[in-house]
Wavefront OBJ file of the C-alpha trace (Angstrom):
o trace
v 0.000 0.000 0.000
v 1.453 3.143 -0.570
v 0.040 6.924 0.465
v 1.568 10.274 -0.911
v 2.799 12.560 1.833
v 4.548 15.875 1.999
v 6.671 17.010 4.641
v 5.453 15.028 7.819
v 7.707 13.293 9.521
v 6.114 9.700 9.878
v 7.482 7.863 13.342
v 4.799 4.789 13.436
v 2.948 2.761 11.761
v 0.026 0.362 12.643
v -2.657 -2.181 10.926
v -5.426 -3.043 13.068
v -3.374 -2.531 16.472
v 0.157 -4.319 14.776
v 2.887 -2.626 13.923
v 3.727 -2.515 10.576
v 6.934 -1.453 8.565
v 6.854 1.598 6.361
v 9.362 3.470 4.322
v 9.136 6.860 3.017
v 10.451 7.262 -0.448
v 12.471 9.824 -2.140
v 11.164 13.018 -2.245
v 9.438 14.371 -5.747
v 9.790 18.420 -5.839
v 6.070 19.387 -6.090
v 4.212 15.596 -5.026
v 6.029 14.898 -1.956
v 7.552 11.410 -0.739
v 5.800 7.921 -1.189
v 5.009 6.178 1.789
v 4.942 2.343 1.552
v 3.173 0.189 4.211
v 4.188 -3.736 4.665
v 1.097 -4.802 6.222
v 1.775 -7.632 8.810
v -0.553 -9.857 7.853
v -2.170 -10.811 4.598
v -5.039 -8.654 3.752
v -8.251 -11.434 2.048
v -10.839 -9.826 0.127
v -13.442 -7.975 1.749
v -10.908 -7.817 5.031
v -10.913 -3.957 6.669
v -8.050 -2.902 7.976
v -7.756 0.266 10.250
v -4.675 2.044 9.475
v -3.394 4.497 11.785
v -0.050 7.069 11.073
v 2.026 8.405 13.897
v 3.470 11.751 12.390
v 4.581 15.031 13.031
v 3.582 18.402 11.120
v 5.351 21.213 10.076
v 3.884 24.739 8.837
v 5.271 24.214 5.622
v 2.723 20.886 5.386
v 0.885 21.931 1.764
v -1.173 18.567 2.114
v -2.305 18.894 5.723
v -4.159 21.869 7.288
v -5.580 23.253 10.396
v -8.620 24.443 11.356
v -8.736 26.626 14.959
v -11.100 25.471 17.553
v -12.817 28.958 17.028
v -12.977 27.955 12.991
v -15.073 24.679 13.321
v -18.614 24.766 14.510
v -18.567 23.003 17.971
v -15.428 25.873 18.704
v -13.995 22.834 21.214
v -11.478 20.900 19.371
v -8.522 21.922 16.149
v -9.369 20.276 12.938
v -6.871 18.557 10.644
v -7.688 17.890 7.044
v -6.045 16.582 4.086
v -6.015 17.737 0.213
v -5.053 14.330 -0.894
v -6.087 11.338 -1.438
v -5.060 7.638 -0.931
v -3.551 5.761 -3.880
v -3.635 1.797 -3.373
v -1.642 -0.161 -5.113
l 1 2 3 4 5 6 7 8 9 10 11 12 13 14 15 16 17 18 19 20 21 22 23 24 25 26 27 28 29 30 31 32 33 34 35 36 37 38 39 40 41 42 43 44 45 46 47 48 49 50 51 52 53 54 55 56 57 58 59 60 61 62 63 64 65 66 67 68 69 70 71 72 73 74 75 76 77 78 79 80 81 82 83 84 85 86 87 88 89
């Protein structure tokens, strides 16, 4: 599986509570680094998996951004979106 990021720094990597290995690729100058997942088991048709990232953020993070609590409508809780989307392979 493999996920297009851009200047996060990814420290973990899980499939449904496992750990998982992960490499980020080299870095493209406008589309960011691939990141590859090894899931740790093998995935059968139909199977979902729950994939969770551990990463960190930077400002300069084109693909991820922040909405203030004051910006989203319960004014409580940040919100983080993405402007990409997953590519499966």
């Amino acid at each position: 599986q493999v996920l297009d990021t851009r200047d996060v720094q990814v420290s973990k990597v899980t499939v449904n509570g496992q750990d998982a290995k992960f490499v980020l690729g080299e870095k493209h100058s406008f589309k960011g680094s691939p990141l590859e997942i090894t899931f740790p088991f093998e995935l059968r048709r139909g199977q979902e998996a729950i994939v969770e990232i551990s990463f960190e953020s930077s400002p300069k993070s084109s693909a991820l951004q922040w909405f203030s609590p004051e910006q989203t409508s319960g004014k409580k809780h940040p919100f983080l979106f993405s402007q990409c989307q997953v590519e499966w392979i």
